[in-house]
VEXDREN-2710 file (C-alpha; in Angstrom, 1 decimal):
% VEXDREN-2710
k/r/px/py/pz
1/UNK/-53.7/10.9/39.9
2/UNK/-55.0/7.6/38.1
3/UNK/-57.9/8.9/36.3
4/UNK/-55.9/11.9/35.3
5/UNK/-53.0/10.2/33.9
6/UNK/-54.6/7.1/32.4
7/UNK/-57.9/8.2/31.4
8/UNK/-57.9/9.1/27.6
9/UNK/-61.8/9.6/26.5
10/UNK/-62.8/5.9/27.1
11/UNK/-63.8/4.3/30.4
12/UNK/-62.3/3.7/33.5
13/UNK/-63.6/0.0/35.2
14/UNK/-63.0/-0.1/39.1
15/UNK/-64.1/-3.4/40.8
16/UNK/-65.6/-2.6/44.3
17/UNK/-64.7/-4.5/47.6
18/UNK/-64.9/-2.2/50.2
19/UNK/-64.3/1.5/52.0
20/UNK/-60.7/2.5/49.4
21/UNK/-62.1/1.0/45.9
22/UNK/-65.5/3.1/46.8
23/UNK/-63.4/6.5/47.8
24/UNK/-61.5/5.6/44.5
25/UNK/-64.2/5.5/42.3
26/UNK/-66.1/8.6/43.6
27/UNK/-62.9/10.5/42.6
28/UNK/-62.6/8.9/39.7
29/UNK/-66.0/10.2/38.7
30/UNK/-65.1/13.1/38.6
31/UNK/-62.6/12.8/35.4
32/UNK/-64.7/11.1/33.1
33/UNK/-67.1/7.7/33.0
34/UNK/-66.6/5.0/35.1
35/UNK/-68.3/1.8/35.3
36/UNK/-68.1/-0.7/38.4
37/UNK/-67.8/-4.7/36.6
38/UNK/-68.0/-6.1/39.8
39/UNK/-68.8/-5.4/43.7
40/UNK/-69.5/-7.4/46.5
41/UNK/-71.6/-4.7/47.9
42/UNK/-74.5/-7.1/48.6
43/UNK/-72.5/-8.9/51.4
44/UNK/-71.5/-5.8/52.9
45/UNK/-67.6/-6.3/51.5
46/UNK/-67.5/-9.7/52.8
47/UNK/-66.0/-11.1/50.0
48/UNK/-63.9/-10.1/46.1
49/UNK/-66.6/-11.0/43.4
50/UNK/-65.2/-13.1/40.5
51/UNK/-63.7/-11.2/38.2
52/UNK/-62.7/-14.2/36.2
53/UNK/-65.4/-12.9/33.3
54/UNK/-65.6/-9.3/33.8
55/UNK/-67.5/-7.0/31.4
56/UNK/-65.2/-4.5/30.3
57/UNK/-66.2/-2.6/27.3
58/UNK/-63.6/-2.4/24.5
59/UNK/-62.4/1.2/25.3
60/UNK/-61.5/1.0/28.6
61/UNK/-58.6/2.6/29.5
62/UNK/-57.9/0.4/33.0
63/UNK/-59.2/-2.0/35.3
64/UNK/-58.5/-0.6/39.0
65/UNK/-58.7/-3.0/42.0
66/UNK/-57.3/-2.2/45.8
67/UNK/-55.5/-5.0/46.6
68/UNK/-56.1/-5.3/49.9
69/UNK/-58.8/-3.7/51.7
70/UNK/-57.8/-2.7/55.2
71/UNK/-61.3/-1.9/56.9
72/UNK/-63.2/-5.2/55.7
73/UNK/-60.0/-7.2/55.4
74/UNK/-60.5/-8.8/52.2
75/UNK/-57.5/-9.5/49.8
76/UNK/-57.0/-10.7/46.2
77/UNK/-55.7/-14.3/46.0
78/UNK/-55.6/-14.0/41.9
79/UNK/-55.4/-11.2/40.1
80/UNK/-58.7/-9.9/38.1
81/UNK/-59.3/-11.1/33.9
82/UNK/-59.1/-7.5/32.3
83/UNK/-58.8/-9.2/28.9
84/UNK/-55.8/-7.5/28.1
85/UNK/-56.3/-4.2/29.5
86/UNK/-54.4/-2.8/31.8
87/UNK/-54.5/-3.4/35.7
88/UNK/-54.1/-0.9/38.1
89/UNK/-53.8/-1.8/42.0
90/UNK/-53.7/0.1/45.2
91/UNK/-51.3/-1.6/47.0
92/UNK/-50.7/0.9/49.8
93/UNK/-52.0/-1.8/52.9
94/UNK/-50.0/-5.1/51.6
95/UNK/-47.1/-3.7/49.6
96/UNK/-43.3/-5.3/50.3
97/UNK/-46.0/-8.1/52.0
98/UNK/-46.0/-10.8/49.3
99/UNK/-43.8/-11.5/46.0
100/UNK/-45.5/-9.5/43.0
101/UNK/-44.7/-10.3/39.7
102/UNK/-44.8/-6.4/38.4
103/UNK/-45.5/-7.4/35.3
104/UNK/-49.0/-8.0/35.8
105/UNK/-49.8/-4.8/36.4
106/UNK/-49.4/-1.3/34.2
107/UNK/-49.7/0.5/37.4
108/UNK/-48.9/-0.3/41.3
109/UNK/-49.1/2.6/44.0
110/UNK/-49.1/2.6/47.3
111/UNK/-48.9/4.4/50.3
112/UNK/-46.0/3.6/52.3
113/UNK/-47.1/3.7/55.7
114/UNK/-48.3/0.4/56.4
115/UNK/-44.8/-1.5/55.3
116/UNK/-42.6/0.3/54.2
117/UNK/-42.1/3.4/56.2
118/UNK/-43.5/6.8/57.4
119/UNK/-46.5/8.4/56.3
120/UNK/-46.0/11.4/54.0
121/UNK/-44.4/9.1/50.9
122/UNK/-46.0/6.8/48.3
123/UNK/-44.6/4.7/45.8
124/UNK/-45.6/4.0/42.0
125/UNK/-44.2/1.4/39.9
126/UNK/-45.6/2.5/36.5
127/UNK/-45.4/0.9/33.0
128/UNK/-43.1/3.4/30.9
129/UNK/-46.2/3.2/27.5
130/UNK/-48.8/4.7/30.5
131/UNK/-46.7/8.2/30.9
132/UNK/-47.9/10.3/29.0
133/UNK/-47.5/14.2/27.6
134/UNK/-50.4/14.8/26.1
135/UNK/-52.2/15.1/29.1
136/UNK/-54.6/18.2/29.9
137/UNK/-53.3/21.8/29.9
138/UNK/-55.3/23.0/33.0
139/UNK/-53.6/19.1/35.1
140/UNK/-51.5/21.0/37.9
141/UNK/-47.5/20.0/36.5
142/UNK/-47.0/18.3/39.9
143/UNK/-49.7/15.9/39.1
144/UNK/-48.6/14.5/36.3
145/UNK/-46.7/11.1/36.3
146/UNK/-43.9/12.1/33.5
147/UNK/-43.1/15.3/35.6
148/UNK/-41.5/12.5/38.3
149/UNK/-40.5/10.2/35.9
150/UNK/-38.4/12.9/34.0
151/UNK/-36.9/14.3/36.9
152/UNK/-36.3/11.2/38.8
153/UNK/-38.6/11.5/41.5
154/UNK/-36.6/15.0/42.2
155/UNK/-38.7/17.3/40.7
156/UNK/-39.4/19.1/44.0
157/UNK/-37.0/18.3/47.6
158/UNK/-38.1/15.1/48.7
159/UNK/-38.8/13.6/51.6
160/UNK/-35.6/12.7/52.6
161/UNK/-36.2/11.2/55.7
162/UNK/-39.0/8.9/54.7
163/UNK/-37.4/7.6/51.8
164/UNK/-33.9/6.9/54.3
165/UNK/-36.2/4.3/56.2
166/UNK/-38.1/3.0/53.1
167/UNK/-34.3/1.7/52.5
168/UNK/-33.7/0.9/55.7
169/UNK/-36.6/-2.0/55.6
170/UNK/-35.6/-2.6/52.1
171/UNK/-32.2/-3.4/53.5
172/UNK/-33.8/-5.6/56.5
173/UNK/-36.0/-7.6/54.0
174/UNK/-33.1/-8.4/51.2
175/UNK/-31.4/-9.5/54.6
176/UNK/-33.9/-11.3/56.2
177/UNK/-34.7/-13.3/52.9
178/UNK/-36.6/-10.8/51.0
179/UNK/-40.4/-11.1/50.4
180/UNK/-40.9/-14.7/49.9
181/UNK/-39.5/-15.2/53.3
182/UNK/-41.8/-12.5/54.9
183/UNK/-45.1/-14.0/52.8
184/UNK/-44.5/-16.8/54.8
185/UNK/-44.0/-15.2/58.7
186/UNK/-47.4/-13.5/57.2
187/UNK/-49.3/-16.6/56.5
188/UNK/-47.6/-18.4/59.6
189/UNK/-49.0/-15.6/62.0
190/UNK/-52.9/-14.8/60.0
191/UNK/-52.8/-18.5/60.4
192/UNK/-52.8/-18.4/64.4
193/UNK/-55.4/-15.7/64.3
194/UNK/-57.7/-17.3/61.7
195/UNK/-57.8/-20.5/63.2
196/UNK/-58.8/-19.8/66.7
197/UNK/-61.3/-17.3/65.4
198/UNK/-62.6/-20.6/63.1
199/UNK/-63.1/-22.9/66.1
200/UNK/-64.3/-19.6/68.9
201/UNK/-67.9/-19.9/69.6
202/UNK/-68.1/-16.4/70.9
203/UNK/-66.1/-14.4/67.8
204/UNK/-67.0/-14.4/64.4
205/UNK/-64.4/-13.4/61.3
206/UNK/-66.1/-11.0/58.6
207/UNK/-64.3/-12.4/55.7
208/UNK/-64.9/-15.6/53.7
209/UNK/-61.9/-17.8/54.3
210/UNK/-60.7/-18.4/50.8
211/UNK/-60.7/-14.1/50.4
212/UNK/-59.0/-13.1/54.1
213/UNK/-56.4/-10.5/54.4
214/UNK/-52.6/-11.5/55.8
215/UNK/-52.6/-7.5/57.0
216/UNK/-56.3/-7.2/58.4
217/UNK/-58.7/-9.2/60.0
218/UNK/-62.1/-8.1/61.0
219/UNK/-64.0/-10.2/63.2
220/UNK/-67.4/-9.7/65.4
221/UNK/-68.7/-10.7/68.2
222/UNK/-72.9/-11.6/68.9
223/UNK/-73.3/-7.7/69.6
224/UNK/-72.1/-4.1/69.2
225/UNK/-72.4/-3.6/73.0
226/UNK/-70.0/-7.3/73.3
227/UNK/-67.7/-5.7/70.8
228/UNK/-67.1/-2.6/73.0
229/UNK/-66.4/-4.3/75.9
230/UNK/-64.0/-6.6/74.3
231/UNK/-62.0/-3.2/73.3
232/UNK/-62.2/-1.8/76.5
233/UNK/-61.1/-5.1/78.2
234/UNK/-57.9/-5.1/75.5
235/UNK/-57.2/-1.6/76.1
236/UNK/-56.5/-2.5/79.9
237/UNK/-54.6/-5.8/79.2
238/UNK/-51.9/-3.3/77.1
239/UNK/-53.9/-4.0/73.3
240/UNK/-53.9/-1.4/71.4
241/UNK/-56.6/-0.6/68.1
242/UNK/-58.3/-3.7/68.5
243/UNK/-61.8/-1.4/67.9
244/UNK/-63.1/-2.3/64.5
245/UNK/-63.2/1.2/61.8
246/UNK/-66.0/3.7/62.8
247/UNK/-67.2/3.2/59.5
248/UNK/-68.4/-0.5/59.8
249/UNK/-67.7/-1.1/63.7
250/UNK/-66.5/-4.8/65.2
251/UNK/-63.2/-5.8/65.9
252/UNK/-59.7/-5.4/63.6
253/UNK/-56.4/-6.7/64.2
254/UNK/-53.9/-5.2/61.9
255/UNK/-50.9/-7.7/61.6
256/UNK/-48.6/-5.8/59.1
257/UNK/-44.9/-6.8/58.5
258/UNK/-43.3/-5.3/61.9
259/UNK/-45.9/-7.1/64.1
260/UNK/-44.4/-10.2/65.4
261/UNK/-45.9/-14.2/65.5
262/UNK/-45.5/-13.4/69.4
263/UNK/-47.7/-10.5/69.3
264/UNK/-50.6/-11.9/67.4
265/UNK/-50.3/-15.0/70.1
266/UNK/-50.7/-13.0/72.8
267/UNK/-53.7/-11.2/71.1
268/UNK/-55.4/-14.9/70.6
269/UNK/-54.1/-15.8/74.6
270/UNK/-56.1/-12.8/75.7
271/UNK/-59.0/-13.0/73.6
272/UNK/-59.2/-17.1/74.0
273/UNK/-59.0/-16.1/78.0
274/UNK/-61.6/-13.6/77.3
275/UNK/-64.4/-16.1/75.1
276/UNK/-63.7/-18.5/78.2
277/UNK/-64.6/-16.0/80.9
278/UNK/-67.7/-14.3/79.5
279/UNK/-69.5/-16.1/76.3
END
């Protein structure tokens, strides 16, 4: 819905870090020109370029990042130069995860199944100047961001149930001392990961340290066939998911919001336990 809404005969500039802001920008494609200012292809996603000094052309319509990648587990740290044009972030894997300062952005979406609640429901925060009416005839009504806006997000029966627990966890946060307050559980728990993976001589993390993800964190170790045993010894201690994304192999842990400092201790008691027994 991006390029449909926010595209108006100038360009659209994505900046590419990894498996979402690629799907993003094939789609994109397919609405009008789109030209990539920065990618950190080279190093197979292992990294988010500097986009202190992008090359954006003068017409550009928007500047799209995802925020946080979940397969390679990079995030943004600072928010990309778009020399006054406007930002537009996927959000969907760290949403509710960190304070955000809205304001940066014309455009936030996100999925809500990582944070916030159950698949089937994604939220936009959108800039009231970027909805538009003049948008193409033949654009499917249900597509367009000023059909929601005008009806409230009630322009067909919602999804009633998802959007009950999306409060339910807005409630729990407010309570629990909002996002600031779960930033730091975030940071406290990455933190336990990150640093046994930084002194393991047996498993690698993918991710520069200065770019890593709070949600997602990729790591290796010397071999594919080490990697698979390493999942199928996790699966029988009671881990769960610990096999890297078909798409790039390894190893993941996703430590989203609802997963505790206690679990991701017991994940680094295992795999500590593990390094010890078989590097």
């Amino acid at each position: 819905m991006v390029p449909m809404n926010l595209l108006k005969g100038g360009v659209a500039c994505y900046v590419e870090t990894g498996a979402w802001s690629k799907k993003a920008i094939k789609e994109a494609k397919k609405f009008g020109e789109v030209k990539v200012v920065a990618s950190s292809a080279d190093k197979n996603f292992s990294y988010i370029p500097d986009c202190s000094d992008l090359d954006i052309p003068d017409n550009a319509d928007y500047v799209y990042i995802c925020e946080n990648e979940t397969i390679h587990g990079l995030t943004y740290h600072k928010l990309p130069n778009t020399k006054g044009h406007v930002l537009v972030s996927d959000q969907s894997s760290m949403f509710l995860s960190r304070p955000c300062n809205v304001s940066d952005y014309g455009l936030i979406w996100g999925g809500v199944q990582k944070n916030v609640g159950p698949a089937g429901m994604s939220i936009v925060i959108i800039r009231e100047d970027l909805i538009r009416e003049d948008l193409d005839d033949k654009l499917p009504v249900y597509l367009s961001y000023n059909t929601h806006a005008d009806a409230d997000s009630l322009y067909n029966t919602p999804n009633c149930w998802a959007i009950y627990c999306c409060g339910k966890v807005f409630k729990y946060l407010l309570k629990n001392g909002g996002l600031a307050a779960m930033n730091q559980r975030n940071e406290e728990k990455a933190k336990v990961l990150y640093d046994f993976l930084d002194q393991s001589k047996f498993f690698t993390g993918a991710v520069v340290k200065e770019d890593r993800s709070l949600m997602n964190v990729p790591f290796v170790t010397p071999s594919k066939e080490q990697d698979a045993e390493v999942v199928a010894a996790s699966k029988t201690a009671g881990f769960d998911n610990l096999k890297g994304h078909k798409s790039v192999g390894g190893l993941r842990a996703s430590i989203y919001n609802a997963m505790p400092k206690e679990g991701v201790e017991a994940l680094v008691d295992f795999l500590a336990k593990y390094e010890k027994e078989h590097a």
